[in-house]
N, C-alpha and C positions, 0 to 999 in steps of 0.2 A: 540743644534747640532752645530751652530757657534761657539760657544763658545767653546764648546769642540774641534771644530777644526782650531781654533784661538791659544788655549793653545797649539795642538800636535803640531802646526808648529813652535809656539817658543820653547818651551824646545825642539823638535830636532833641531832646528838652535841654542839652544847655548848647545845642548850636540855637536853636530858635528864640532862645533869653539872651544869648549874645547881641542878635540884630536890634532884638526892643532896647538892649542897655546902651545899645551903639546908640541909636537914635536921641534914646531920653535926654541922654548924657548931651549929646550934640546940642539939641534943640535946648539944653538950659544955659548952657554955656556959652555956646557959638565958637567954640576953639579947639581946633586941631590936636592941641598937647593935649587936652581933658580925655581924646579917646584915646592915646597912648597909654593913659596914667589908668585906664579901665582894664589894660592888659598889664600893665605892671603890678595893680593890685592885685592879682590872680596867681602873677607868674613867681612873686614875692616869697608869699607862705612856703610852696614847693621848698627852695630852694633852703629857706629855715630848718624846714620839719621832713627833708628825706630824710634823716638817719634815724630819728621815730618813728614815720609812718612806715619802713622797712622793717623794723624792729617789729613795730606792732602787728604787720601779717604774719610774719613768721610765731611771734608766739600765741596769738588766737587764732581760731577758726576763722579762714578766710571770705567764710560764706556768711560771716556775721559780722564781720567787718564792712561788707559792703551792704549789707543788708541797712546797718546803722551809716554807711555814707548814703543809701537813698534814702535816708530819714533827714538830712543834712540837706542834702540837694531840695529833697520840696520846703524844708523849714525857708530855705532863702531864698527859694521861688515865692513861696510867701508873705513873706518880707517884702520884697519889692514890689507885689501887688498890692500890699497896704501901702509904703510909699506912693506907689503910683496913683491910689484910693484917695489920698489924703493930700493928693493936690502939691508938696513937696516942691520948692524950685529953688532945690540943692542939692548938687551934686554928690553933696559930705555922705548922707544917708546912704545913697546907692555906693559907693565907695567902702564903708563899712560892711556891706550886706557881701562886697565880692572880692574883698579878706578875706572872708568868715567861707566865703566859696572855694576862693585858694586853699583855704581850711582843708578843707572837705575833698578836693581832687586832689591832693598829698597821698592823702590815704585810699581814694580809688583806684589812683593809679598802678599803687603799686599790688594790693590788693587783687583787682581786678587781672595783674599780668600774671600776676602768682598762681590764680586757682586755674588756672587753662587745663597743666600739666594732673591736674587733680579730677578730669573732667573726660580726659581724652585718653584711648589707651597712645604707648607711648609709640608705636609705629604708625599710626594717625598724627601725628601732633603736627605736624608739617604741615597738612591737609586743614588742620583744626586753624594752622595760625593763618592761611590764608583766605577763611572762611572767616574768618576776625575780622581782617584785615576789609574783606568786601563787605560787611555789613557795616563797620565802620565807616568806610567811603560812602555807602549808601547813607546812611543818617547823615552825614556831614553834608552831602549836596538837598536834599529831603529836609532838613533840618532849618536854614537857613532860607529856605523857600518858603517853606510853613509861616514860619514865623513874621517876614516881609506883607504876606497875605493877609496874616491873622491882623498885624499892624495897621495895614491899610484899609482893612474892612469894618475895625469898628475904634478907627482913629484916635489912637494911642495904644498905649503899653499894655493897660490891663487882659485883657483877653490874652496877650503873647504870655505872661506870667502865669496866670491860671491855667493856661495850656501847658506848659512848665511842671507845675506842681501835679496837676492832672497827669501827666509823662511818666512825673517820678513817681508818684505811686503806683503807677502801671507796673514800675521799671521794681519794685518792693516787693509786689505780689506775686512778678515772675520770678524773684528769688528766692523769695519762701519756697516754693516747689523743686528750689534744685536739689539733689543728693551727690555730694560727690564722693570720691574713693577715700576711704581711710587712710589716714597714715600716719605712720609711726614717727614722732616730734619731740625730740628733748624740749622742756619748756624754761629756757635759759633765762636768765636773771639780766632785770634791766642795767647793765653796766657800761664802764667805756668800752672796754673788749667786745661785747657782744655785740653794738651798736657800730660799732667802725670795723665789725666781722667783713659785713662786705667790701669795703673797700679794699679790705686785704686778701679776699676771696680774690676779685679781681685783678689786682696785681700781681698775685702767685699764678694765677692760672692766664697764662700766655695766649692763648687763643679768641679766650671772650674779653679780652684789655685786649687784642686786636680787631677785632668787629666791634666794637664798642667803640672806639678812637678815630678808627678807620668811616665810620658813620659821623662821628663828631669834628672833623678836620674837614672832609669831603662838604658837608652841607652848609661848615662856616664858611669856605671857600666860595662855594658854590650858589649862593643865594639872590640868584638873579630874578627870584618872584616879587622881592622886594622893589624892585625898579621896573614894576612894569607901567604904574604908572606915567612913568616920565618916556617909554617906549609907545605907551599908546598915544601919548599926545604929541611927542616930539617926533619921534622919527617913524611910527606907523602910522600917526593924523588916521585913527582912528576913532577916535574919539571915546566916549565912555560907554557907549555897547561895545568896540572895541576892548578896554578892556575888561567887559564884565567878561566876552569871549578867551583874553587869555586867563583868568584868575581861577577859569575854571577849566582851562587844556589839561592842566595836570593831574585833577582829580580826576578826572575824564580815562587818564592814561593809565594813572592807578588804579581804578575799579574795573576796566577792560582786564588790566594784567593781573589784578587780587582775583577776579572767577576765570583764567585761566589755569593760572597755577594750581586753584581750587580742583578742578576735576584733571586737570594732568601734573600734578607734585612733580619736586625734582627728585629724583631719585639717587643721585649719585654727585661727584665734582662738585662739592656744594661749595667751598674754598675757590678757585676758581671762578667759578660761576658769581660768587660776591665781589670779588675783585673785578670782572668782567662789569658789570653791573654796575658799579659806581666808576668806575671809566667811562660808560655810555652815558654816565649821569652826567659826568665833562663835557664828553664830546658835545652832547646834547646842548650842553649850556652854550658852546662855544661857537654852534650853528645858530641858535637864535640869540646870539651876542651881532654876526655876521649879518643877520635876515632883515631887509626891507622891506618885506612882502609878510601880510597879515596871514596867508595862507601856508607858506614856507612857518611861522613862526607859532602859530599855532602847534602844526607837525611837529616841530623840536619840542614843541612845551609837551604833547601828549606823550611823546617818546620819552622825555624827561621823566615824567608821570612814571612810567611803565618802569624804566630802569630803577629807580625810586623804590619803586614797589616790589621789585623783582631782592635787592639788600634790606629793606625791612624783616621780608619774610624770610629769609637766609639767616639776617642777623638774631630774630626774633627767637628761632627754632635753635639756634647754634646757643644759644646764651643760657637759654630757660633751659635745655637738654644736659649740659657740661655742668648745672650748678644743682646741688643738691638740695632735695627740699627742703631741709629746715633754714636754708640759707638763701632762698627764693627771692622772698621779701626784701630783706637788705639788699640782694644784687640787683631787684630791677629797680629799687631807690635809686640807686647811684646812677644804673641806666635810662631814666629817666631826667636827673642831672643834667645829665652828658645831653641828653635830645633837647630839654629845653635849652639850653645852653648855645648849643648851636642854631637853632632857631633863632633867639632873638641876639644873640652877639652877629648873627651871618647876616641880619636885616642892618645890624649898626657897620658891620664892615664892608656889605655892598653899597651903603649910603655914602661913607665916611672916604672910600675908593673912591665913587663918583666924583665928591666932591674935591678929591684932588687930582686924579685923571682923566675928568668925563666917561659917561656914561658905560659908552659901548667898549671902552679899556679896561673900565672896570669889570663888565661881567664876562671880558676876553679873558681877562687877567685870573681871574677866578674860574674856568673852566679850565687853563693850564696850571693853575695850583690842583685842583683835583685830579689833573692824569697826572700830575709829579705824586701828588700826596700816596697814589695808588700805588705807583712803582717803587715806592720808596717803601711802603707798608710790607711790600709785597716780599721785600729784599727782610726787612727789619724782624717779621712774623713767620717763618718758613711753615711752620704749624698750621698756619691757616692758609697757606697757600694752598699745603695738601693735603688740605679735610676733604674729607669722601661725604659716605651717607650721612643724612643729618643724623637718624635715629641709632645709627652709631655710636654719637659723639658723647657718651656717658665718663664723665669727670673720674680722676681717680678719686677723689673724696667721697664721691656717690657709691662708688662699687666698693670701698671697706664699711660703707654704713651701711649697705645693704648684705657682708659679708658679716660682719659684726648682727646685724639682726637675724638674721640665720642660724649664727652660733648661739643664740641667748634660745632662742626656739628648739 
């Protein structure tokens, strides 16, 4: 329960610093590229420092690790309310501040995916990730509302930043109070081998290199949220409540399906059931590729939503369950990678499509690369075709280090 409410107060303090930095940024510059260049500074760091900030959970105490990222998060919540204080009309500042934040979510991320397994006994963890999963979506729609509020009511940024900072302390205190389960950790030495352990974790073990890939192919494919605007204006003539309507179907669909699965888990066919799931995430794609109708397209986006959510939490529990703790950290670096990765490459390759087959070909196009990409996964991974329980799915590397700890005992 800390925990979870540790997490909802940082993603809402940095969705709600998001909206203010969106705006600053806007309002100094006036140009479209400047709030791109506010997600690449971000997206940047990651991308440098997963094989550290992988490293670094696994050989410290996870719960101190992120204890020192909510010391991080409000230092640059900080930051930007002194910028914003001191009157600043340059963009450079706020740019530096959300490096220094890229910084900082390198190491929550992975941090943060790592200690779940440390938190939950392990025939809950399914239940646990989809309890993540909706408190997440819940800050993420809460977060960004806040924040617009806070913006408009006492007309600029500062108030959105101090409520930021105000968050993350919140989000520090509820971690001081966690306890999590002990466990048994060689403390490896920072080298090449240790640090590109996961990558090779991943590549040997066939299963989570397929739920991994299979998330990352699927979503570059598939990235038809990126073109909604030109849906709402073009060919829904809905206008811009139009799409604040679609941008938000699919979190809509995701937090319906994250507290379903919450109180009814899957139990069994979890292979399957993944593949199934990012299929719907095509087909989904490829009805509101088809859809004229604001109401029809809505429907797909929430369904998208839901299918989405239904392989997150599949993928999430198959990944963390097959990989052994002391090798946590490094794995969920690289799967983290992999997610940002397809994120922002699937916004450049639904763009990049459009603009050389129009629109609706383009997110046609990309809902039939996701049911080929599945059947092809499907034929390529037989492993993961026929995973059962999730809480099954214990690694052989996990079960001789937990055989080996036995014997030392």
């Amino acid at each position: 329960m800390l925990f979870q409410l540790a997490r909802f107060l940082i993603v809402a303090a940095t969705e709600m610093q998001a909206v203010a930095v969106g705006w600053q940024v806007y309002d100094i510059t006036k140009r479209a590229l400047d709030l791109g260049l506010v997600g690449l500074a971000q997206f940047l760091p990651g991308i440098l420092l997963f094989l550290v900030s992988g490293h670094t959970s696994d050989r410290f105490e996870r719960r101190k690790v992120l204890s020192a990222c909510y010391v991080g998060y409000a230092v640059c919540s900080g930051l930007l309310l002194l910028i914003a204080e001191c009157g600043v009309h340059s963009a450079r500042p706020i740019y530096v501040v959300l490096v220094l934040l890229g910084v900082v979510r390198s190491f929550t991320g992975t941090a943060s995916r790592s200690i779940l397994p440390q938190l939950v006994p392990e025939e809950h963890f399914a239940n646990a990730v989809a309890w993540n999963a909706t408190t997440f979506q819940a800050a993420t729609i809460l977060g960004p509302s806040l924040g617009g509020i806070l913006y408009a009511a006492f007309h600029g940024p500062s108030a959105v930043y101090a409520g930021a900072m105000l968050t993350a302390v919140g989000a520090l205190l509820s971690m001081f109070r966690i306890k999590t389960q002990p466990q048994v950790r060689r403390r490896e030495p920072m080298t090449a081998k240790t640090i590109l352990a996961g990558l090779h974790f991943i590549w040997r073990e066939r299963m989570v290199l397929g739920a991994i890939s299979l998330d990352l192919f699927a979503v570059l494919l598939g990235g038809a949220v990126a073109l909604l605007p030109v849906y709402a204006r073009e060919i829904l003539h809905a206008g811009p409540w139009g799409l604040g309507l679609l941008r938000t179907a699919p979190g809509i669909g995701a937090a319906l399906m994250a507290v379903a699965l919450a109180h009814r888990p899957l139990r069994g066919r979890a292979g399957p059931t993944l593949l199934w799931s990012v299929a719907g995430f095509g087909i989904c794609t490829i009805l509101f590729g088809v859809s004229r109708s604001l109401v029809l397209s809505l429907i797909a986006l929430i369904c998208l939503g839901a299918a989405d959510m239904v392989s997150v939490i599949i993928r999430a529990t198959l990944v963390q369950l097959r990989t052994p703790d002391e090798m946590r950290g490094r794995v969920m670096s690289v799967d983290m990678v992999f997610i940002g990765t397809s994120n922002e490459l699937g916004q450049f390759e639904s763009g990049l499509t459009a603009q050389w087959f129009g629109t609706v070909p383009a997110v046609l196009l990309g809902g039939v690369g996701t049911l080929l990409v599945v059947v092809l996964w499907a034929w390529t991974f037989p492993d993961l075709r026929r995973a059962g329980v999730l809480t099954e799915m214990k690694s052989v590397a996990e079960e001789a280090s937990e055989e080996a700890a036995e014997r030392m005992h």
